[in-house]
MARMARDO-923177 format. One line per field, with one value per residue (C-alpha): residue number from 1; residue in one letter; z, y, x. Coordinates in nm, 2 decimals. Each point is the difference from the previous one (the first is absolute). Last residue first. Layout:
% residues N
n NUM ...
res A ...
Z Z ...
Y Y ...
X X ...
***
This chain:
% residues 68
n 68 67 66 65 64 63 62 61 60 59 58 57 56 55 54 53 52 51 50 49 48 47 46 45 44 43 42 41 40 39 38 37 36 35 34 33 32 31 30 29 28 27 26 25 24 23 22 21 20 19 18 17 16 15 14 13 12 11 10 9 8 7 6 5 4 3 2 1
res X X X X X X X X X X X X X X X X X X X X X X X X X X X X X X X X X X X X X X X X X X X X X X X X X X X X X X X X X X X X X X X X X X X X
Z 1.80 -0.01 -0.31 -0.04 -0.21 -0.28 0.03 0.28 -0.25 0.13 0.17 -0.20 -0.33 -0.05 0.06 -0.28 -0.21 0.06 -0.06 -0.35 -0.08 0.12 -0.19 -0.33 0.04 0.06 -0.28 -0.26 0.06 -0.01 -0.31 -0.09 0.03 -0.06 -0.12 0.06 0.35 0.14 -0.18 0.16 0.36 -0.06 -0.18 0.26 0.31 -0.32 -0.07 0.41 0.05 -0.29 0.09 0.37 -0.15 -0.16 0.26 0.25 -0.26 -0.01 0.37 0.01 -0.30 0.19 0.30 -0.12 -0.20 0.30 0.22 0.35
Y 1.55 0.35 -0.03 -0.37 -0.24 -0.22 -0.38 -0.01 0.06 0.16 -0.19 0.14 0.17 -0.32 -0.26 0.18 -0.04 -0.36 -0.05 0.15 -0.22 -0.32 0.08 0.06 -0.31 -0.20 0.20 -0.07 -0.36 0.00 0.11 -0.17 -0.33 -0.27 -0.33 -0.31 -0.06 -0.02 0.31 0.17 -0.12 0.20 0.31 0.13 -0.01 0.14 0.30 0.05 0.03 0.23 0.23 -0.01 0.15 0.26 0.12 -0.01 0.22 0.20 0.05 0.10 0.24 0.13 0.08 0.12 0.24 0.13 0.06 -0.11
X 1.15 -0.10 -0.19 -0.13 0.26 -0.09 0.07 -0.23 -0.30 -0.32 -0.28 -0.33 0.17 0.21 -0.28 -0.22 0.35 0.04 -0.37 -0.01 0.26 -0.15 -0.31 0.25 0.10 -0.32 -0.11 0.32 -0.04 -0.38 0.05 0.30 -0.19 0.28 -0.11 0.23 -0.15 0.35 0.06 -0.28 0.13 0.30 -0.19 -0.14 0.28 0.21 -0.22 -0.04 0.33 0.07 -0.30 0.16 0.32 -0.15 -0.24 0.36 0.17 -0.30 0.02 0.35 0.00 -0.34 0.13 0.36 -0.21 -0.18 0.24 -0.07
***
């Protein structure tokens, strides 16, 4: 696996998944009328973090093993 493919991949996934998260926050926020963008930005960045720890354990099937 090459390394810097690993980790493009992965923090394009991390980025993604911050995004998701951001707008799964903020939707019900607006409904509310009162956005927190604290817990906005943690619930985000928590979902981020996770996508990469989830990476490094199973791999990404997007990027290729060695020999494959």
């Amino acid at each position: 696996m090459n390394k810097k493919e690993f980790w493009i991949a992965a923090g394009n996934r991390a980025i993604r998944t911050f995004c998701q998260a951001a707008i799964g926050a903020i939707g019900p926020a607006v409904v509310l009328e009162e956005v927190n963008w604290i817990y906005v930005l943690s619930a985000a960045a928590l979902a981020a973090a996770l996508s990469l720890l989830t990476s490094v354990a199973t791999g990404l099937p997007e990027v290729e093993e060695e020999g494959e």
